[in-house]
KEVEX-197658 format. One record per residue (C-alpha): residue in three letters; residue number from 1; x, y, z. Coordinates in steps of 0.001 Angstrom, whole numbers, always signed. Each point is the difference from the previous one (the first is absolute). Layout:
% KEVEX-197658
{type ALA; seq NUM; xx X; yy Y; zz Z} .
...
% end
This chain:
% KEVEX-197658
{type UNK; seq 1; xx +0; yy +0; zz +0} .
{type UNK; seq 2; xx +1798; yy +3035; zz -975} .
{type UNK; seq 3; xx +148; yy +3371; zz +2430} .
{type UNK; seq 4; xx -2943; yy +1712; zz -1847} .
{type UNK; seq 5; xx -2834; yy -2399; zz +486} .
{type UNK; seq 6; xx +1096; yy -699; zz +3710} .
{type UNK; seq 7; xx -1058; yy +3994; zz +472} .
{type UNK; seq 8; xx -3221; yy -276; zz -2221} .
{type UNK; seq 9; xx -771; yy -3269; zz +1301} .
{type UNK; seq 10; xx +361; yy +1655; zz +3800} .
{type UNK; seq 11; xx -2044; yy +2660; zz -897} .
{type UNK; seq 12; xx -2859; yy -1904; zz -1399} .
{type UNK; seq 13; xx +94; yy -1705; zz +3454} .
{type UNK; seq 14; xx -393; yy +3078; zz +1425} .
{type UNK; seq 15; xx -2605; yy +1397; zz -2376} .
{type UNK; seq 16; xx -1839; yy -3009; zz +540} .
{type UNK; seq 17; xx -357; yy +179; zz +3413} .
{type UNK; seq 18; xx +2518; yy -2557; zz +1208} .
{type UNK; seq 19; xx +2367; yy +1874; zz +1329} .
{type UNK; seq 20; xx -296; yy +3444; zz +2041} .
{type UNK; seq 21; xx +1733; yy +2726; zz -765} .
{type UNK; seq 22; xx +2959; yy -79; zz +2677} .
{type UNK; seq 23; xx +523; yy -3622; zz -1042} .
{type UNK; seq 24; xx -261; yy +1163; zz -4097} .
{type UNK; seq 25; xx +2985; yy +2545; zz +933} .
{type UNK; seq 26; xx +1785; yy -2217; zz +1747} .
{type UNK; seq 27; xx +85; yy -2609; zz -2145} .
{type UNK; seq 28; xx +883; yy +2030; zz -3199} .
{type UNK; seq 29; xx +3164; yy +1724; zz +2404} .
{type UNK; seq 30; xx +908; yy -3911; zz +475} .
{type UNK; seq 31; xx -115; yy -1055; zz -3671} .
{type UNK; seq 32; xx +2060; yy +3388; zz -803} .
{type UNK; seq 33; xx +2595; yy -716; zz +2336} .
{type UNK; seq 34; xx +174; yy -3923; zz -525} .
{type UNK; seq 35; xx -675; yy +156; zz -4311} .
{type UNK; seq 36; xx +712; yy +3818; zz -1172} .
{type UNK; seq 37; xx -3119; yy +59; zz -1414} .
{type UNK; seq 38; xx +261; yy +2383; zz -3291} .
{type UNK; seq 39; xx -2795; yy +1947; zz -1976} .
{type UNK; seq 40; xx +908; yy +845; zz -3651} .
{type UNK; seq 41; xx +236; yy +4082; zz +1002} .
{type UNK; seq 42; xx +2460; yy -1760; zz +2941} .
{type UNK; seq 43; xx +2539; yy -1760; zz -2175} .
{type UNK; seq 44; xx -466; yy +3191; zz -2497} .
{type UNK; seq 45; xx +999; yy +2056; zz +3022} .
{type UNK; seq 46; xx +2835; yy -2329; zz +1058} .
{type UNK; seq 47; xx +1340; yy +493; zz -3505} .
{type UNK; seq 48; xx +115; yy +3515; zz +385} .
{type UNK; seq 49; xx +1904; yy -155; zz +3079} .
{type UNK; seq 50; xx -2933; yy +1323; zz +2675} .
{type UNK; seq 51; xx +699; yy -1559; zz +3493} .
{type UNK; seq 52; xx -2067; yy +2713; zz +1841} .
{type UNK; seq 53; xx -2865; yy +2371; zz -1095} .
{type UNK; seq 54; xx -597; yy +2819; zz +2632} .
{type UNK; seq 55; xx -3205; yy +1029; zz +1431} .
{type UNK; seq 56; xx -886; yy +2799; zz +2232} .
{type UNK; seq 57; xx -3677; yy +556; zz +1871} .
{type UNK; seq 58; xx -1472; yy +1278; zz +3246} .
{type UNK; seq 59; xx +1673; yy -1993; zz +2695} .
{type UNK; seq 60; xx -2006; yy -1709; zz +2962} .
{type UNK; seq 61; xx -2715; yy -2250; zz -412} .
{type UNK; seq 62; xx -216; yy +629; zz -3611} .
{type UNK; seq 63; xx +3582; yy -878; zz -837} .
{type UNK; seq 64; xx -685; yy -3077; zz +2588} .
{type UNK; seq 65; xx -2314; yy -1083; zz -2566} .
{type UNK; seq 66; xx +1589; yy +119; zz -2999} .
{type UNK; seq 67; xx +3223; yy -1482; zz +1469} .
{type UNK; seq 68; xx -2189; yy -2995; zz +1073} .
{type UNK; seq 69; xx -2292; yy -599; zz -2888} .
{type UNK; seq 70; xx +2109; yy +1215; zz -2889} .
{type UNK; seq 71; xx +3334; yy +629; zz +366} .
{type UNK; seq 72; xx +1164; yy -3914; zz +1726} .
{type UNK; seq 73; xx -2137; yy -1301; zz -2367} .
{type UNK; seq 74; xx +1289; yy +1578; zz -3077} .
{type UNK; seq 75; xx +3853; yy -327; zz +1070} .
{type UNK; seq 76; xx -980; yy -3656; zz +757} .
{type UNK; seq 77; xx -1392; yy -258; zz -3752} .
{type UNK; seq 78; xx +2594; yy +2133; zz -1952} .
{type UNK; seq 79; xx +3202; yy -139; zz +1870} .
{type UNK; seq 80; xx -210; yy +3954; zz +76} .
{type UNK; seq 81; xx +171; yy +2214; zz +2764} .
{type UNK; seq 82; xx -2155; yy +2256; zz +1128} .
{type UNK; seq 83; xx +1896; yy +3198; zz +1688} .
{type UNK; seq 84; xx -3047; yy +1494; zz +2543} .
{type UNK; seq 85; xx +648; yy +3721; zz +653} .
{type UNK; seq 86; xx -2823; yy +2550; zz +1501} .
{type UNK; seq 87; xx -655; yy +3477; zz +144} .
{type UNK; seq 88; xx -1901; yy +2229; zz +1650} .
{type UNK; seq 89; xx -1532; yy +2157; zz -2724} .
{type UNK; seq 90; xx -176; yy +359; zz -3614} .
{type UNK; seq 91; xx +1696; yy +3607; zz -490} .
{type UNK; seq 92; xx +2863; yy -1853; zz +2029} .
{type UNK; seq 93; xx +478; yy -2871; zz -2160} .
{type UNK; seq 94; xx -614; yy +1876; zz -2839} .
{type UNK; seq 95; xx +3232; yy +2280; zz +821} .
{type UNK; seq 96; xx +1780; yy -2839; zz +805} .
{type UNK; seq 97; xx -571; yy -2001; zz -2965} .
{type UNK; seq 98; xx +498; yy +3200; zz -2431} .
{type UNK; seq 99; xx +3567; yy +411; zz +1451} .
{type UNK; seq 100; xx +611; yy -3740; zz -213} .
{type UNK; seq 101; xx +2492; yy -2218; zz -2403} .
{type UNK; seq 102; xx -2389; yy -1613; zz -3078} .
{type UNK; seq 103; xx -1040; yy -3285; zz +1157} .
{type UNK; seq 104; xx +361; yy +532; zz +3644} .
{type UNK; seq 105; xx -3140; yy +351; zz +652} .
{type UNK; seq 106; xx -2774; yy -2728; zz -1382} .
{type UNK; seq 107; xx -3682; yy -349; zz +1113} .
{type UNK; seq 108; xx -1838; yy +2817; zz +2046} .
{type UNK; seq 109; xx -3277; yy -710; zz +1908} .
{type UNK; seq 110; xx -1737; yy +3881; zz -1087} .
{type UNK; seq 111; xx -2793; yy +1961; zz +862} .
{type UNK; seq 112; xx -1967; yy +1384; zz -2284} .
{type UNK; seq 113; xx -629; yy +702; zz -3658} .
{type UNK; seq 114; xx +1602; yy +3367; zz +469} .
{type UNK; seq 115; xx +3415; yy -1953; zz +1285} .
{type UNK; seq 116; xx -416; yy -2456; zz -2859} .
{type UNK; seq 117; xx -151; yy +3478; zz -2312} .
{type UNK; seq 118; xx +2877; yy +1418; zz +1998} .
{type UNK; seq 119; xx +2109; yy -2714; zz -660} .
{type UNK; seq 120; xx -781; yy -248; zz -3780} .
{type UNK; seq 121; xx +367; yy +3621; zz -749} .
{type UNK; seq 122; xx +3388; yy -215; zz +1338} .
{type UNK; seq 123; xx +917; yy -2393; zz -2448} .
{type UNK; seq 124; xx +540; yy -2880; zz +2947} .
{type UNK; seq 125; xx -2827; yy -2042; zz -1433} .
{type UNK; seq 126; xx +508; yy -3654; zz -2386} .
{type UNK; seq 127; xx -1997; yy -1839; zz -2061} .
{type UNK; seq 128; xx -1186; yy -3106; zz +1559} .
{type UNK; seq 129; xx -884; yy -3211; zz -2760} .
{type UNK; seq 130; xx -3611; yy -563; zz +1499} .
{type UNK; seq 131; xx +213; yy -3665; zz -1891} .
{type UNK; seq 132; xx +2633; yy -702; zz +2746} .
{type UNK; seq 133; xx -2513; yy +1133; zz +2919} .
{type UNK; seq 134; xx -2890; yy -2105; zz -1003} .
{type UNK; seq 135; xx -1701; yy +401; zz +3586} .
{type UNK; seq 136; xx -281; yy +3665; zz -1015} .
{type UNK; seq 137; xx -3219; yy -1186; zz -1658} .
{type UNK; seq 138; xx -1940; yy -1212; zz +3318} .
{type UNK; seq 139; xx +1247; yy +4283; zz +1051} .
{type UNK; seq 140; xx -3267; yy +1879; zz +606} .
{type UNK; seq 141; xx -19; yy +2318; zz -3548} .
{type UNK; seq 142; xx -943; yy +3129; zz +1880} .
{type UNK; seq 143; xx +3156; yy +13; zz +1332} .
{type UNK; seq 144; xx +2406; yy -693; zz -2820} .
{type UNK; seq 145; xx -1808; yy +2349; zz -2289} .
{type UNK; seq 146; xx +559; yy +2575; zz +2851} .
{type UNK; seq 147; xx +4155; yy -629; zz -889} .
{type UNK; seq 148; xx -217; yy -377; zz -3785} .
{type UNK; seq 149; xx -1528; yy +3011; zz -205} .
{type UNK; seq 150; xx +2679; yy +1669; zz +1216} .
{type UNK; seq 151; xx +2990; yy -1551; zz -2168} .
{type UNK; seq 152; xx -1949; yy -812; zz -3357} .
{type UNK; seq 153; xx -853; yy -3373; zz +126} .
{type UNK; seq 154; xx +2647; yy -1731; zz +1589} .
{type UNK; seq 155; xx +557; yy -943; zz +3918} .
{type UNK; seq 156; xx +2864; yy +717; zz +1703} .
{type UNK; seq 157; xx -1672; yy -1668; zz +2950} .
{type UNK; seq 158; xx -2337; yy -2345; zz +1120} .
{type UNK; seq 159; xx -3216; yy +1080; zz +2084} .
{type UNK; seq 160; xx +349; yy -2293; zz +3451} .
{type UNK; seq 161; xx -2186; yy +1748; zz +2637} .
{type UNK; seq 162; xx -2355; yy +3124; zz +1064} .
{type UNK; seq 163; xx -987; yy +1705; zz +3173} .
{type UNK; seq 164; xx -1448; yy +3255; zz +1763} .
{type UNK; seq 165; xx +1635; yy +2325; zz +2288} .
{type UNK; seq 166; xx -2920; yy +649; zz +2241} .
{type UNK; seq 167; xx -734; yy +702; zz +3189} .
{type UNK; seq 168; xx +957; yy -1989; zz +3514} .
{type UNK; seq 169; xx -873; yy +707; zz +3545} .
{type UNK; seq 170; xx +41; yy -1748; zz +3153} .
{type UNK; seq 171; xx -3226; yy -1126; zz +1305} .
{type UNK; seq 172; xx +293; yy +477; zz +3306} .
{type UNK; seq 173; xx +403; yy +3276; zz -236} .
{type UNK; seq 174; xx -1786; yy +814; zz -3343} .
{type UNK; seq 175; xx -3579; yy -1630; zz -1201} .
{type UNK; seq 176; xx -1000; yy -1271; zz -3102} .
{type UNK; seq 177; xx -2657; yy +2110; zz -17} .
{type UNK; seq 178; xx +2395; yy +3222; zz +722} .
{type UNK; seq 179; xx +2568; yy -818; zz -2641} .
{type UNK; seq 180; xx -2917; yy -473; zz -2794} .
{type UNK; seq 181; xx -1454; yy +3251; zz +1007} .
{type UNK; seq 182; xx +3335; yy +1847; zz -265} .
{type UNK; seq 183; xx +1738; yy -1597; zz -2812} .
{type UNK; seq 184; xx +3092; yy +1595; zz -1137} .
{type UNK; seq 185; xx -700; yy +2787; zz +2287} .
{type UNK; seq 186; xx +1026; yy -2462; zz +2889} .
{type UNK; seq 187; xx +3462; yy +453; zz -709} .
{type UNK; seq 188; xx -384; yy +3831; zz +1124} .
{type UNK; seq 189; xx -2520; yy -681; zz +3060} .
{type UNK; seq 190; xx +1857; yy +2291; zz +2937} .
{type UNK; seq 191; xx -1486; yy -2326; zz +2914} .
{type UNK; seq 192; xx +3031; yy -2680; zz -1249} .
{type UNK; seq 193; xx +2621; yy +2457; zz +18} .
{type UNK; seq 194; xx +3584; yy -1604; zz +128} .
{type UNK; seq 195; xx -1950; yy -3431; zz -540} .
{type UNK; seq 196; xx -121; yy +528; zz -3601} .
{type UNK; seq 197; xx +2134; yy -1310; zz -2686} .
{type UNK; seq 198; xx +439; yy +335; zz -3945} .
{type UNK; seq 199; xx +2703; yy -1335; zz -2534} .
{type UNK; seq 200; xx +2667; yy +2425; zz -951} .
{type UNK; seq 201; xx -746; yy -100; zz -3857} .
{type UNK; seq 202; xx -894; yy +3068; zz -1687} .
{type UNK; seq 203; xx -2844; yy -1605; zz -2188} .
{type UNK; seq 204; xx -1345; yy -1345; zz +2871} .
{type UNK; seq 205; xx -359; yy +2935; zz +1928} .
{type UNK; seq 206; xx -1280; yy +1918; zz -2679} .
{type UNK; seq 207; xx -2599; yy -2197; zz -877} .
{type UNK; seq 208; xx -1364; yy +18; zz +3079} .
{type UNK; seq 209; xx +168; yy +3723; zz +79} .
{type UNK; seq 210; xx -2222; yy -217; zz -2893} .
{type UNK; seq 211; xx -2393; yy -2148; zz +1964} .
{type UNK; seq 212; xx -141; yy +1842; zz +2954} .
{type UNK; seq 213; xx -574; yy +3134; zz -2006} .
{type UNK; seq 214; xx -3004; yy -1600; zz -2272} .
{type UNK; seq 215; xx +1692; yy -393; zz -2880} .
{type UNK; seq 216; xx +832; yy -2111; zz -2933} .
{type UNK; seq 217; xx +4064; yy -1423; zz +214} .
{type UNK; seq 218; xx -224; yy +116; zz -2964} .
{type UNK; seq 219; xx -815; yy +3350; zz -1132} .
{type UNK; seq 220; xx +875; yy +2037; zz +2972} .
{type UNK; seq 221; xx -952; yy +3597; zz -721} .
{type UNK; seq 222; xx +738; yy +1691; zz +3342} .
{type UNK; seq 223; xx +3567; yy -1233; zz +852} .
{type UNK; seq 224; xx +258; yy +2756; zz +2680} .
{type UNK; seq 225; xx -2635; yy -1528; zz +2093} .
{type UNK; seq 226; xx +1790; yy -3584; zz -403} .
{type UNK; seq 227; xx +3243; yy +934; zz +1421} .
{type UNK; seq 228; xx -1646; yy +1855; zz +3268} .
{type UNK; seq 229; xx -1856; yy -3310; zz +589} .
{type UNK; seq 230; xx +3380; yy -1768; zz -490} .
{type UNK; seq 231; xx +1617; yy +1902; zz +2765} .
{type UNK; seq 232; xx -3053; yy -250; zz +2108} .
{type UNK; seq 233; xx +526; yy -3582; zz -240} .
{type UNK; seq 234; xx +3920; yy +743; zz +520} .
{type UNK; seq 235; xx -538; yy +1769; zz +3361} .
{type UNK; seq 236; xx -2168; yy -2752; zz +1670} .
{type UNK; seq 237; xx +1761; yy -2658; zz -1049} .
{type UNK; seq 238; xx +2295; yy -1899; zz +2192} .
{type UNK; seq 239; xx +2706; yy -660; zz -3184} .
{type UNK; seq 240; xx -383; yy -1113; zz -3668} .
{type UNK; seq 241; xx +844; yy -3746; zz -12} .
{type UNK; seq 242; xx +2545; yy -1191; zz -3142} .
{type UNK; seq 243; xx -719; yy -3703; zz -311} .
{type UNK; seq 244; xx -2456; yy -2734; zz +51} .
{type UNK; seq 245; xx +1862; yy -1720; zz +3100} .
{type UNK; seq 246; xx -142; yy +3911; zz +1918} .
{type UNK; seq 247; xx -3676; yy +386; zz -1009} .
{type UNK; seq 248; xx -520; yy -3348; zz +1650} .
{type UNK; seq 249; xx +1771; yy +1033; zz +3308} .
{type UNK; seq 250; xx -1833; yy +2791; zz +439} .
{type UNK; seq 251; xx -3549; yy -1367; zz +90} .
{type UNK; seq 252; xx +668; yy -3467; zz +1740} .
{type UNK; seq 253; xx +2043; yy +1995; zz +3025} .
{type UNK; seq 254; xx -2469; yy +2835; zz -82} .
{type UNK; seq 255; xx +2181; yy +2860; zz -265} .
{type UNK; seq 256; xx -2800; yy +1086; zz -2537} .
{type UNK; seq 257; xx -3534; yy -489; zz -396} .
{type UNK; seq 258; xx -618; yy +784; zz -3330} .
{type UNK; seq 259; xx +1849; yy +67; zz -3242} .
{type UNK; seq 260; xx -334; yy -294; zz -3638} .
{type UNK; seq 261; xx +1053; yy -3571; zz -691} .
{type UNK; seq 262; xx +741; yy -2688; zz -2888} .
{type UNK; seq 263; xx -2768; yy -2011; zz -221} .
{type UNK; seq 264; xx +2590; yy -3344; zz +377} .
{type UNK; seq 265; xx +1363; yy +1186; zz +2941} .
{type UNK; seq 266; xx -2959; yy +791; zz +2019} .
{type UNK; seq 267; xx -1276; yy -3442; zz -1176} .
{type UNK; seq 268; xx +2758; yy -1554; zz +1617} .
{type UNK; seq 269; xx -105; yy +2057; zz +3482} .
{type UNK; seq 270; xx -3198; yy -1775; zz -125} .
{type UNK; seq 271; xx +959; yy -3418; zz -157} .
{type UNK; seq 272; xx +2078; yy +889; zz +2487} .
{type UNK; seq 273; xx -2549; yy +242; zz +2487} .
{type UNK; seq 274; xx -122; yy +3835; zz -2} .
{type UNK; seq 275; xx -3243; yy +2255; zz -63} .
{type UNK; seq 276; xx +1034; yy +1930; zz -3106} .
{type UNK; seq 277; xx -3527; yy +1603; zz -2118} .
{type UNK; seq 278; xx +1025; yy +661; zz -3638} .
{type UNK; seq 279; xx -2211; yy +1920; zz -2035} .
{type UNK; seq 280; xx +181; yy +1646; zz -3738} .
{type UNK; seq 281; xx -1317; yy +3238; zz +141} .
{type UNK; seq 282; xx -1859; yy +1292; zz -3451} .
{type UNK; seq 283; xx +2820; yy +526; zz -2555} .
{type UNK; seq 284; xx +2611; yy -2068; zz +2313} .
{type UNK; seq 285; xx +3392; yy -108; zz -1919} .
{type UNK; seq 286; xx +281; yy -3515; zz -1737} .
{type UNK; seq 287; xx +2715; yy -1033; zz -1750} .
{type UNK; seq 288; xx +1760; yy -3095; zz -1835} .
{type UNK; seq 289; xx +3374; yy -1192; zz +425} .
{type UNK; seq 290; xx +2186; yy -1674; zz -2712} .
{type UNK; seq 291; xx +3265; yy -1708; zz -813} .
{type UNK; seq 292; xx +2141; yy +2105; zz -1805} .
{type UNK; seq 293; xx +2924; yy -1269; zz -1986} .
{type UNK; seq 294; xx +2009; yy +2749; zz -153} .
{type UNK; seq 295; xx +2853; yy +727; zz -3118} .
{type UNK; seq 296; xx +2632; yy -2122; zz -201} .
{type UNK; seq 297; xx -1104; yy -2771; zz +2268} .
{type UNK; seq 298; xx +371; yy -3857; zz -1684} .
{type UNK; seq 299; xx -3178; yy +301; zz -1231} .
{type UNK; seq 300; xx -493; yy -3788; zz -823} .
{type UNK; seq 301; xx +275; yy -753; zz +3257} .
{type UNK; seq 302; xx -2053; yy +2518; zz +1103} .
{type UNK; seq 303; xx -2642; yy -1046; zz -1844} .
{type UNK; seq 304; xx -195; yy -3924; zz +1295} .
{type UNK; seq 305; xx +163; yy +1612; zz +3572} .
{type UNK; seq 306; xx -3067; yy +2124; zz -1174} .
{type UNK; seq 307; xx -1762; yy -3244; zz -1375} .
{type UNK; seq 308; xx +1437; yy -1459; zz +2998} .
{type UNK; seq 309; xx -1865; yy +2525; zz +2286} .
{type UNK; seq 310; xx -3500; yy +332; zz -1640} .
{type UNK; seq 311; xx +45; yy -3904; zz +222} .
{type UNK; seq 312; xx -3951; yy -347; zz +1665} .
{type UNK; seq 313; xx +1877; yy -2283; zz +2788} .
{type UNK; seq 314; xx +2469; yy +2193; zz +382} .
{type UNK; seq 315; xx -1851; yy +3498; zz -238} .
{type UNK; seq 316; xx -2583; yy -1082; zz +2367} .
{type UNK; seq 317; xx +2607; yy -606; zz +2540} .
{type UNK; seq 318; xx +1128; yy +3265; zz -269} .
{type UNK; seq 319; xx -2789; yy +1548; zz +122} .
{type UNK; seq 320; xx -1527; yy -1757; zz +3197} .
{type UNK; seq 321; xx +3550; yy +582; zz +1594} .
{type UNK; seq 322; xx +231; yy +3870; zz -629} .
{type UNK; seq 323; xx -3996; yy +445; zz +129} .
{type UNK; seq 324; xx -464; yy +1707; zz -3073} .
{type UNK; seq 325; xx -1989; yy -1368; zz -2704} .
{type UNK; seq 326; xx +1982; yy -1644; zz -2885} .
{type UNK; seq 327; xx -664; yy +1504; zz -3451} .
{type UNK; seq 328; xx -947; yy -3479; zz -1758} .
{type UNK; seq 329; xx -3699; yy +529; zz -1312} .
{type UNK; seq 330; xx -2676; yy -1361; zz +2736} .
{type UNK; seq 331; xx -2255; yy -1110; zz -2981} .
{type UNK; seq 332; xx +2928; yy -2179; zz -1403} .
{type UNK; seq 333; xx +1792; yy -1120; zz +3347} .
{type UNK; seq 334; xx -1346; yy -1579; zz +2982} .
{type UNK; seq 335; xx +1540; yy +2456; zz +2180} .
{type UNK; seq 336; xx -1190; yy -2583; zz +3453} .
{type UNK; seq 337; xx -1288; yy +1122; zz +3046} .
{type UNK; seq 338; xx +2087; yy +2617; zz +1426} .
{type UNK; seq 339; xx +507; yy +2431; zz -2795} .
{type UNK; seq 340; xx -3710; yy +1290; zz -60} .
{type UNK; seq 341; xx -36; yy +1097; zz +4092} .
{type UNK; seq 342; xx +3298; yy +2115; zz -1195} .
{type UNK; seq 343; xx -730; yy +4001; zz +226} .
{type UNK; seq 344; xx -518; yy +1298; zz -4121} .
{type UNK; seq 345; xx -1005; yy -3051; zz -1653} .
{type UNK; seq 346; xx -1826; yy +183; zz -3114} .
{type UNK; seq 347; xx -1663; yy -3482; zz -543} .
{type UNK; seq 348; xx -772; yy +1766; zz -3464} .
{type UNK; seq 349; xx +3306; yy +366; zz -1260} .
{type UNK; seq 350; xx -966; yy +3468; zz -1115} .
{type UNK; seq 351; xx +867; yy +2088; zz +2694} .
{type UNK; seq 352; xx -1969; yy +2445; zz -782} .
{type UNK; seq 353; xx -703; yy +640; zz +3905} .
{type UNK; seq 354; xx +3230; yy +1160; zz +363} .
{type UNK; seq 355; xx +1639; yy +3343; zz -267} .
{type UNK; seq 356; xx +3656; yy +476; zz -1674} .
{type UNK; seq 357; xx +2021; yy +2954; zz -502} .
{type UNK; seq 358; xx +363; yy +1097; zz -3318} .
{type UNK; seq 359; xx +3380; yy -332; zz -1039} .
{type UNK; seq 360; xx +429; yy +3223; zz -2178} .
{type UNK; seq 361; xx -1842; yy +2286; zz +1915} .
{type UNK; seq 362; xx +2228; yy -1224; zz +3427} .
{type UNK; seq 363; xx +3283; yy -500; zz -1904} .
{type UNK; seq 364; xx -683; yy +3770; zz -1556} .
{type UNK; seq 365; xx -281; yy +1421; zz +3352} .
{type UNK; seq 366; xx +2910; yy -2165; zz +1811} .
{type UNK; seq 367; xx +2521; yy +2349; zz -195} .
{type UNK; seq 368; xx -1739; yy +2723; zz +2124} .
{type UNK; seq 369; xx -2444; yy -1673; zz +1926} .
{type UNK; seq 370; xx +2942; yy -2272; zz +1378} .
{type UNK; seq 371; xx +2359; yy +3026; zz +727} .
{type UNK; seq 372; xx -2906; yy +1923; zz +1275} .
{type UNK; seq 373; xx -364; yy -2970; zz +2254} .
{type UNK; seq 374; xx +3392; yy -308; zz +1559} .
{type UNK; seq 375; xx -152; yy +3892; zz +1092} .
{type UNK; seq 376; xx -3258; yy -928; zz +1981} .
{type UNK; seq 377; xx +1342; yy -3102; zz +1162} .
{type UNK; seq 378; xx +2326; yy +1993; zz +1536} .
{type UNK; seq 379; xx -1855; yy +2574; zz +1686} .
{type UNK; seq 380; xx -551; yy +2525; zz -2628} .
% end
């Protein structure tokens, strides 16, 4: 039996129901280690001389995921490495990848259509061959239209999940009932002075400006008005948090009581036991995130991880590790029983209940709002 059909043979075990999916992942890591089980795009890659292909996302329970359900696996099936680097933001990376050698930097787990344009305007986007990605077809189409709009046609990523920053609060301190009532305006209520959080991001604080103001993120007219509700939100908050893993810390030792949150990472505080509300206020920020292979990467390779990742098995995983929903199509994939309870999921596939930033109109503005941003950040 040659390397191949011991994976595909594993995985219609799995598939089939008789194995589970710790055991599925184990096994496959096994029959790497023990067989070097190849994949055509893995011997193609060997020939090219790829040992390692380098990856860089969020950190904490999301990186956690992929490390488990993806990453092992794939370096058990290909023989390739997977280098896991994080960051904390996407201006960050973006500087640091910009400044970087061609090559050193691989596949980027991004936020947004507007980083997706970012990226490609800069000339830091490739052309992936789709025919070597053939899970991109289970992809929800909402969402890869969303990117191929952007670069004419072609991907330069693949779609793999979507989420809403909305709005968390502890509920022994804050009702349900409250926190509906107040939406966005929450976030500037004086009785939780110093018990108040928000994410140091410049979009994010000025699209809840535009919230808390009554207008559209989108088409903010009165940008005056959003900046005095972003420092009133500045002066009675405790700090801005600057990660998923600080966000975290702040609500489960409440030294806040209320935030804006990632809809995974509230998700989690509650499996964790903790009495975390999460609400999406009308015109919540929602947003996709996508793999980016970035200019100069081994793009072969980066493709059969990307096949790799989107893998039903595999993205499911994923998605029930880091608590956001996957972006396979729910009227294509059984996506099982966890995936539905998940904050943002569209059992439509449409996601037309969901609000996104538009990437010209955001990417147009970047320059100013985000240096505008920093001054009141610090005081000003």
């Amino acid at each position: 039996m040659d390397n191949t059909t011991r994976y595909q043979r594993l995985l219609e075990r799995y598939r089939n129901g008789d194995l589970d999916r710790r055991s599925f992942l184990g096994l496959i890591g096994a029959a790497g280690l023990a067989y070097g089980v190849q994949t055509p795009f893995a011997r193609y890659a060997r020939a090219q001389e790829v040992t390692q292909v380098r990856f860089d996302g969020w950190g904490g329970i999301v990186s956690e995921a992929f490390r488990e359900h993806a990453f092992a696996p794939y370096t058990a099936a290909t023989g390739i490495d997977v280098v896991d680097g994080t960051f904390g933001g996407g201006d960050e990376y973006l500087a640091r990848v910009r400044t970087s050698q061609p090559g050193e930097f691989n596949i980027a787990h991004l936020s947004g259509v507007f980083d997706y344009a970012r990226y490609h305007n800069l000339g830091l986007s490739v052309e992936l061959n789709e025919d070597n990605i053939p899970n991109l077809g289970l992809v929800m189409p909402a969402l890869s239209e969303a990117f191929r709009s952007i670069s004419g046609g072609p991907l330069s990523c693949v779609p793999y999940n979507y989420g809403t920053t909305g709005i968390a609060y502890n509920r022994a301190y804050i009702s349900d009932e409250e926190a509906q009532e107040q939406g966005a305006n929450l976030l500037t209520n004086a009785a939780y002075e110093g018990k108040i959080g928000g994410w140091n991001d410049w979009r994010t604080r000025v699209w809840y400006g535009a919230l808390q103001t009554g207008q559209d993120p989108n088409n903010i007219e009165d940008m005056e008005a959003v900046w005095n509700a972003v420092r009133e939100h500045r002066d009675l908050a405790l700090r801005y948090w600057t990660s998923g893993a600080e966000l975290m810390s702040l609500l489960a030792e409440e030294e806040i009581y209320v935030t804006e949150g990632w809809s995974g990472r509230i998700y989690a505080l509650q499996e964790q036991g903790h009495d975390i509300g999460y609400i999406d206020p009308p015109n919540g920020f929602g947003w996709q995130e996508c793999l980016f292979v970035i200019a100069g990467s081994p793009v072969e390779a980066c493709e059969e991880l990307l096949n790799f990742m989107l893998e039903p098995e595999t993205s499911i995983a994923v998605a029930e590790g880091q608590n956001y929903p996957p972006a396979l199509d729910p009227t294509q994939v059984d996506l099982g029983d966890k995936i539905p309870t998940l904050p943002a999921f569209d059992p439509t596939g449409t996601l037309d209940g969901l609000t996104f930033a538009v990437p010209g109109y955001w990417n147009g503005n970047e320059q100013d709002w985000s240096e505008t941003f920093s001054r009141v950040a610090r005081g000003y």
